[in-house]
N, C-alpha and C positions, 0 to 999 in steps of 0.2 A: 789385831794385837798378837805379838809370837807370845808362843806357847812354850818355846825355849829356845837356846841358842845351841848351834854345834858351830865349834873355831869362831865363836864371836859372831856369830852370823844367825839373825832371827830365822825360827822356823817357824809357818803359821798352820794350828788348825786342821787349816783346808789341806797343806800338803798330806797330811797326814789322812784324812778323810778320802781323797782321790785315790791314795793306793790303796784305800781298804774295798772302798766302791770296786774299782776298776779291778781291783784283784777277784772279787766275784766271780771272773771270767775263769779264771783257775781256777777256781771249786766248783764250776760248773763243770769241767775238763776232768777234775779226779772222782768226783763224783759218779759221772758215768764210766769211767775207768775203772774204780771200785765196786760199782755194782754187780755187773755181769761175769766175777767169777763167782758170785755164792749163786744169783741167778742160773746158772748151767745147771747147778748141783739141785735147785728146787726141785719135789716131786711132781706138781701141778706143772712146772713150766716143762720137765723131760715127757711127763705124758702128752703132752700136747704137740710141741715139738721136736724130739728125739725119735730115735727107731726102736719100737717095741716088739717083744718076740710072743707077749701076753699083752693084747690092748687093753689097757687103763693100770694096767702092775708096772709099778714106777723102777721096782725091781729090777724090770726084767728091758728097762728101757735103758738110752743109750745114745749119745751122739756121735755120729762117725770124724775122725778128725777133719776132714772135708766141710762136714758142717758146725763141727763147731769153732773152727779156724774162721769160717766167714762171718757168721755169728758175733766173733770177739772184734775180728777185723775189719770190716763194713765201713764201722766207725772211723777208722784211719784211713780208706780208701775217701769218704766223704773232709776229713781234717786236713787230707791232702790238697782236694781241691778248692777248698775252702781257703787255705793259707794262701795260696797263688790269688784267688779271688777277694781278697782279703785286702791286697796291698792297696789296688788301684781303689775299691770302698771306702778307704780311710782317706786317700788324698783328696777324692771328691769330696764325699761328704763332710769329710774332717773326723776323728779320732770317736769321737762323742756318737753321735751320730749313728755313726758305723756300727758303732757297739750295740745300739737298741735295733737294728737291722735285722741284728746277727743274730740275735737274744730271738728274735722272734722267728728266725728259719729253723733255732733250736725246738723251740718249743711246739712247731708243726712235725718236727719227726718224733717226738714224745706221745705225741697223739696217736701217730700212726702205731707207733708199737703198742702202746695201748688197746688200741684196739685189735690187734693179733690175737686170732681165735683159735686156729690150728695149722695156718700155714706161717713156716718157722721164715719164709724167704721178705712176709710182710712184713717180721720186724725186724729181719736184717737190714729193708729198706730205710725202715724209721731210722736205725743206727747211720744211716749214710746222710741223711738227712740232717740229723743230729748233728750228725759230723762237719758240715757242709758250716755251722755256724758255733761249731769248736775251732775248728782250725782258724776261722775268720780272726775268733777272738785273740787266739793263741798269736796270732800277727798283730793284733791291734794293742792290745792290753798291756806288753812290755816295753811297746814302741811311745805309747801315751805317758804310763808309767816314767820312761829314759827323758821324756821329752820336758814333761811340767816338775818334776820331783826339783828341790834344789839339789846344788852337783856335792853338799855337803851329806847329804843322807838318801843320793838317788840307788847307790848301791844296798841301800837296806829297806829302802821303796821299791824297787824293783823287785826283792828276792821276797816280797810279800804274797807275790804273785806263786812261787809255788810252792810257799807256805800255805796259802791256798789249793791250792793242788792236791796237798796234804793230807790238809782237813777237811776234804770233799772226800779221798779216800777213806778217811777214818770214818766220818759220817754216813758214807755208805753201807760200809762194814755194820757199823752198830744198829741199822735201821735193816739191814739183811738179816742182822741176826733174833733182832724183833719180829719180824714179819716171817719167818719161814713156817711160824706155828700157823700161820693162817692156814684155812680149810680153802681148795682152790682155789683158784686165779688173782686173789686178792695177797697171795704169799709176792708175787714178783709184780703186779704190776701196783702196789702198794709203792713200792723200793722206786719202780720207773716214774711214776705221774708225780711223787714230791719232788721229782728232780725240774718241773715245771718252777717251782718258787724260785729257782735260784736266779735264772734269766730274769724273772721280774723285779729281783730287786737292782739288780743292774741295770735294767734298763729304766729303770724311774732316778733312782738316786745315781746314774751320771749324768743327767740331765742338771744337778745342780752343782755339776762339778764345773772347775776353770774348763775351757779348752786348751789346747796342745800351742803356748807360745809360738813356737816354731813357724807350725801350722800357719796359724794365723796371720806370722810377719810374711808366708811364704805367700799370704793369697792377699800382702799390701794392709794389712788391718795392727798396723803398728800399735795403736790406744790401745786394742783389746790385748794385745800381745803385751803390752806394759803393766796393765790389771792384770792378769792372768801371772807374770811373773813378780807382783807387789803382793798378792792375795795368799799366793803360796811361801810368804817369807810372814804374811802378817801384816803386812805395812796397809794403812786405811787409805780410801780414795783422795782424802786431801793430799795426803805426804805423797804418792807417788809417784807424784810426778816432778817430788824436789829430791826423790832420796837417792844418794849415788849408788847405792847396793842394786836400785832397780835399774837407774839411767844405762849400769857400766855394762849388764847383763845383757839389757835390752841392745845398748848400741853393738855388743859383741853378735849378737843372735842377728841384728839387721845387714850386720857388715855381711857375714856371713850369705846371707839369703841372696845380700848384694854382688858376691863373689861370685856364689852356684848359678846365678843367670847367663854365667858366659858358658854354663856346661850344660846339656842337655839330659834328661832324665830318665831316659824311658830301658826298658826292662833290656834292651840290648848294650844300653850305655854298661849296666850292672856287672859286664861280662870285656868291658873293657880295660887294657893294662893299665893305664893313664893313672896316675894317683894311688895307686894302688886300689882302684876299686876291683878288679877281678881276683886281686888277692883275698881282699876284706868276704870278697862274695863265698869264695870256696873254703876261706877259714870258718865262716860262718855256717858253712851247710856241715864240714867236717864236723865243725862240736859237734851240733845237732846230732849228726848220726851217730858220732861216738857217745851222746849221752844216750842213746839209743840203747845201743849195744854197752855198757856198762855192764846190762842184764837185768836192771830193777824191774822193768815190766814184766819181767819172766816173773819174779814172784808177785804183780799187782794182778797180771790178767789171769796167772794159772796161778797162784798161791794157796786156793781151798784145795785144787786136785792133788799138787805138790804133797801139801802136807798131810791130807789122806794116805797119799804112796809112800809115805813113811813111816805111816801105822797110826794115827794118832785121831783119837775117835771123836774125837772135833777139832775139825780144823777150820770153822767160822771161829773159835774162840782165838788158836794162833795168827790168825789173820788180821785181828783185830789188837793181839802184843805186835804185829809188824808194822799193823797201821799209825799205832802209837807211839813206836819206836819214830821212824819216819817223820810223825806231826812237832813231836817235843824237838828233835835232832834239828828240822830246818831253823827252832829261834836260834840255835846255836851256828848254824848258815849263815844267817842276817850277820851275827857279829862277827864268823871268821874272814866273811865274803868284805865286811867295810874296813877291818885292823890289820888282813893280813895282804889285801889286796885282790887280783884275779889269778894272777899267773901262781902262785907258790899254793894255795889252798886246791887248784885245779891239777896241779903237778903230784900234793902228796897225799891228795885224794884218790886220783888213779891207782896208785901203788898202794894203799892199804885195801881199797875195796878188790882190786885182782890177790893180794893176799889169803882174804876170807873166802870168796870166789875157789880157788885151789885148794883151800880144807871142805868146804861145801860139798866140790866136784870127787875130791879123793875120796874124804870118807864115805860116800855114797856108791864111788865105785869101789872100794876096799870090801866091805859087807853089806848083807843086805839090811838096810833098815826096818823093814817089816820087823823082822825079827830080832836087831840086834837095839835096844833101846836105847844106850847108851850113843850108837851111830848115832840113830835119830836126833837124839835129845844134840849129838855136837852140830847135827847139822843145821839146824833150827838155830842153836848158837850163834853159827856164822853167817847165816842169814840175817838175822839181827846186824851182826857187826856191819855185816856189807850194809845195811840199808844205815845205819849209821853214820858212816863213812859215805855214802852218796847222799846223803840229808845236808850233810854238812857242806860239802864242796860241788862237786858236776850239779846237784839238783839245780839248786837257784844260782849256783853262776852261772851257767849256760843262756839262764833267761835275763841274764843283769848284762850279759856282753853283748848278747841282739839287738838289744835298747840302745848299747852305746859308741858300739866299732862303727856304723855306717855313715858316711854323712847324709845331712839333711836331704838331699835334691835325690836321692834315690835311695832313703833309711826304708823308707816304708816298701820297696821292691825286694831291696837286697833279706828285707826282714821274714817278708813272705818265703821267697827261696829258701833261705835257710830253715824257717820251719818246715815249710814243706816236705825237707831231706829228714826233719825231723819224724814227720809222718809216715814217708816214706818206708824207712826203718821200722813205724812204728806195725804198718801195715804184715809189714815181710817177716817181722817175730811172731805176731799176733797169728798168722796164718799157717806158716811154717813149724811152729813151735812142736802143737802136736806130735808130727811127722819125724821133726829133729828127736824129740826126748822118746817115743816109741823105736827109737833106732838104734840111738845111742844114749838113752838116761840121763844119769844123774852125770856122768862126764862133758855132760851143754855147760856145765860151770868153767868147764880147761877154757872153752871157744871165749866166755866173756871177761875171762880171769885176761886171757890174752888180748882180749881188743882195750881192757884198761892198762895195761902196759903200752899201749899204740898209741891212745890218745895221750896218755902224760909226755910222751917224745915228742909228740906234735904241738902238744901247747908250751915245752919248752922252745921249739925250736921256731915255732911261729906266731905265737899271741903278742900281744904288746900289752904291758900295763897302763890301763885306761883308771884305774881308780882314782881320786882327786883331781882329777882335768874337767875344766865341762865337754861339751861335746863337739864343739870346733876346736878346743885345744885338741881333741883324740885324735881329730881330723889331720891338725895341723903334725902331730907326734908319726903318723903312719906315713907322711909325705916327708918325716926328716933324712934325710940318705945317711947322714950319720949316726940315726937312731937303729939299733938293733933289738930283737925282742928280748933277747937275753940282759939288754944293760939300760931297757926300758923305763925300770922301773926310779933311775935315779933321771929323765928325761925331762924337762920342763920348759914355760914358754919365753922366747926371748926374753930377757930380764929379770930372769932368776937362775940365780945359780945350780938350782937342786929342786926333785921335785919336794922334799920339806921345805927349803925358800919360800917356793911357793902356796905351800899349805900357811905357812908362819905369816909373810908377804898378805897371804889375803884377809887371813884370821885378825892381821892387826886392823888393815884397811876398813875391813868390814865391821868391824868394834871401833872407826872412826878416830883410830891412833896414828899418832904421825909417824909410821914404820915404813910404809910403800909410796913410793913417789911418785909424782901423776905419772913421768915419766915410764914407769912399770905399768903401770895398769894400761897406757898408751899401747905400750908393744906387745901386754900380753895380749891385744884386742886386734894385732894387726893380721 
């Protein structure tokens, strides 16, 4: 039974349920993202740890950037290779599957840091470890999400995932800031071992989720593929195999699978001109690193030391207004990312957060914050605003366009690579950062102020508006030689005039009115 309609069109339940499930996989990801800056600052964990000049005086302890670079980064060296190994686990296994794999290579590097008694390199391993079934997820999770979601609310399915992101940051934060009164070892590794529950509920409750449509028509299992796309609209096992909302879907998604068999799949295909897949590939890895480099990390991984170095004698409490800034800012994500599209929220996203970026960066090099309070107090300001501004736009669109620029026969490669670059990135701030901000300070904000003025050029000059298409239409919209990214957005499938036509076109169809003619729904399928 649907639970509502969006454009006339039932939504059931379950669709709802699968992103919430599967989005697990992101607040596993910010989760340990959020932890390990208030963890560095622990006294138990720098004694143990860090380089002491007085063994057990937490005072007099200390991490050299060297180790605490590898420490934060570990993580993203293991996310890395995870994502690459990520792709080919889901196409085997399938989407589902995959996911409880992943969930459980997580939770053997949890153990391991866990058990870290004095040497600081055993739980950088654990972090890599960890990582190794971060990354997995980070491939799997918006790839599954793009694939079952209907194409009426995949964009706000999708961007649930780093809504979750979000709220594993903030949950961090607030259980760091609980736990640091603990008397030894039980201050950080309190924060590390709850981070054990989150992998299990994902890996139990996708087990009750549909599997990945696509998937399934890809491996010949058309029935389960027809359930799978009836179950997530609502529609019960009697009707779905009379309802034309499932039949027109299904036969779109089989034509499809029937098409991609005359192409070859494998991780070199990813990298060829032909269709535009080596385009789809390097636009894809671009986001990624441009969401990278936006600069949010910079206050997720160093945001307690940050706001220490501006005087401010808790900065687990401002860490926790940024993490909350950031969790409320993505619902407003969800709607800007489905009303306004990809391309114009990612465009004027870039340019307000390099905005704040340039006051952040200025007034920190103009006076010194220690001392000048008011500095402070603007810079924290616009730290907010930037997280703000990337809550709202780059956050969850970056993860809503992985889902749905690649086609099927090599989504799950192309999807890998791109995060990977995502990692990449995530790695080279994470370790570098240090080194940058001991050099040159608070002006690391000019560098990120600037790379969001780079990605807003690039996604005008190359994204293609994918919003309201399913995802052979996007396929079909990349392969038009007359479509351009710039005039994308008015782009639809033969037999509709406009892409509103074809929202109005399907919204009548789908509410069973005689507005669209078999006609159209013929050629929008071809």
């Amino acid at each position: 039974m649907a639970l509502f309609h969006v454009q006339g069109v039932p939504i059931g339940v379950v669709a709802i349920m699968l992103a919430t499930v599967a989005s697990m996989g992101g607040f596993i990801f910010g989760y340990d993202t959020g932890q390990i800056s208030d963890i560095l600052l622990m006294d138990d964990f720098l004694t143990r740890f860090g380089q002491c000049t007085v063994e057990g005086d937490a005072s007099t302890c200390h991490f050299s950037n060297v180790r605490s670079g590898l420490i934060v980064a570990m993580l993203s060296i293991g996310t890395l290779i995870g994502a690459l190994c990520g792709a080919p686990t889901a196409d085997f296994l399938g989407r589902r599957y995959a996911m409880v794999v992943e969930c459980g290579i997580f939770i053997i590097g949890v153990v391991v840091q866990m058990a870290s008694i004095s040497q600081w390199a055993q739980f950088a391993v654990g972090r890599l470890i960890s990582g190794l079934g971060v990354g997995a997820l980070s491939a799997a999770v918006p790839m599954y999400q793009a694939e079952t979601a209907p194409k009426q609310i995949r964009g706000t399915l999708t961007a649930t995932y780093q809504l979750f992101i979000t709220f594993g940051i903030l949950v961090a934060y607030c259980i760091s800031i609980g736990s640091r009164v603990i008397d030894g070892p039980g201050s950080w590794r309190v924060v590390v071992g709850i981070g054990i529950v989150w992998p299990f509920i994902l890996a139990i409750g996708i087990l009750f989720m549909p599997e990945s449509p696509r998937w399934l028509a890809k491996q010949g299992r058309l029935e389960e593929a027809r359930h799978s796309v009836a179950i997530t609209h609502g529609i019960g096992f009697d009707a779905e195999s009379k309802d034309t909302l499932v039949e027109r879907e299904v036969e779109e998604i089989r034509s499809n699978v029937e098409y991609e068999k005359t192409f070859s799949g494998g991780w070199i295909d990813c990298f060829k001109p032909g269709n535009k897949i080596l385009y789809r590939t390097l636009l894809g890895m671009a986001l990624q690193t441009f969401q990278q480099l936006t600069g949010a990390n910079y206050f997720f991984y160093y945001g307690a030391t940050i706001f220490s170095s501006v005087g401010l004698n808790d900065s687990y409490v401002t860490q926790i207004i940024l993490g909350a800034v950031n969790f409320v800012c993505t619902f407003g994500g969800m709607y800007v990312m489905e009303r306004f599209g990809r391309r114009r929220p990612l465009i004027w996203g870039g340019l307000w957060q390099s905005a704040w970026l340039f006051v952040f960066g200025a007034a920190g090099t103009a006076k010194d914050p220690t001392t000048n309070k008011g500095i402070g107090q603007l810079m924290i300001f616009s730290a907010c605003m930037f997280i703000w501004g990337y809550a709202m736009t780059w956050a969850p669109g970056v993860w809503i366009l992985i889902g749905e620029t690649f086609p099927t026969r090599t989504r799950a490669k192309q999807g890998a690579l791109a995060t990977a670059a995502n990692w990449l990135w995530n790695f080279l701030l994470a370790f570098f950062t240090p080194f940058i901000v001991s050099s040159i300070h608070f002006r690391y904000g000019f560098i990120f102020a600037s790379c969001n003025l780079l990605g807003s050029v690039i996604v005008y000059l190359f994204l293609y508006e994918s919003s309201d298409l399913t995802l052979e239409a996007v396929d079909m919209m990349y392969n038009d030689p007359n479509c351009l990214p710039w005039t994308s957005g008015s782009w639809a499938p033969p037999g509709y005039s406009s892409r509103y036509d074809l929202v109005a076109q399907s919204k009548a169809s789908d509410a069973k009115e005689p507005v669209a003619t078999q006609e159209r729904v013929e050629k929008s399928g071809e």
